[in-house]
C-alpha positions in Angstrom: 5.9 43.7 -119.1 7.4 44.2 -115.9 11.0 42.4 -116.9 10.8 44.6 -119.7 10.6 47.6 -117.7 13.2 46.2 -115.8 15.4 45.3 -118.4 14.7 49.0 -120.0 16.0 50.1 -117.0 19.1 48.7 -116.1 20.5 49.3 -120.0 19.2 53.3 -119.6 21.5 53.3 -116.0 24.2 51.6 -118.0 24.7 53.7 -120.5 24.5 56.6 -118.6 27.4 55.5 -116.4 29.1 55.1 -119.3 28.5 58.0 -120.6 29.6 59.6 -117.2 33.1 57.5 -117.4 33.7 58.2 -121.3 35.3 61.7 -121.2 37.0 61.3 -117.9 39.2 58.2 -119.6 39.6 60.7 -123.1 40.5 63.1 -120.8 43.3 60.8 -119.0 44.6 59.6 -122.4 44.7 62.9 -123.5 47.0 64.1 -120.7 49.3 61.0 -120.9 50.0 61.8 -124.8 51.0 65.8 -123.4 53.1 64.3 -120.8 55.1 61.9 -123.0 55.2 64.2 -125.6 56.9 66.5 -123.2 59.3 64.3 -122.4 60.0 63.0 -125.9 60.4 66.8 -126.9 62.6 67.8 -123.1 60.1 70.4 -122.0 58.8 70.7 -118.6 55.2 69.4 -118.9 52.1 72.1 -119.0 54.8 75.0 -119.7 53.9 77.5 -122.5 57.5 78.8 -122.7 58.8 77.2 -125.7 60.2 78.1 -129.2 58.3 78.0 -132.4 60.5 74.6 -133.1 59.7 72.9 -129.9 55.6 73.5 -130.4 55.9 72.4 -133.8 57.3 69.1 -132.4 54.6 68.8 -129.9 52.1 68.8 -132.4 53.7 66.6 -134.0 54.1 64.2 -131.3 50.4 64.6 -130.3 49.5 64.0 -134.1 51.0 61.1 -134.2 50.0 59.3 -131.1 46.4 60.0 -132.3 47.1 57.8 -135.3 
């Protein structure tokens, strides 16, 4: 019973820390996909000064990374 308990535990910690890591590595892949898409499109990166042409483009970009 008590190696159970144990057992119960450890996987509870587990998946909490992974839980705790999960967003932090979407959130890095999600920032590497803007910053390459910046690049790819010759923006400066986090800028919102851009035409209508260049934003479609970055969607685009990010669209297809995503698949």
């Amino acid at each position: 019973m008590k190696s159970q308990l144990a057992v119960t535990c450890l996987l509870i910690a587990m998946g909490i820390c992974i839980q705790d890591q999960y967003p932090q590595q979407m959130k890095a892949k999600a920032e590497s996909r803007r910053v390459l898409c910046s690049k790819q499109i010759g923006i400066p990166f986090g800028t919102d000064n851009m035409t209508d042409l260049q934003w479609e483009k970055f969607g685009q970009c990010i669209r297809e990374s995503l698949s």
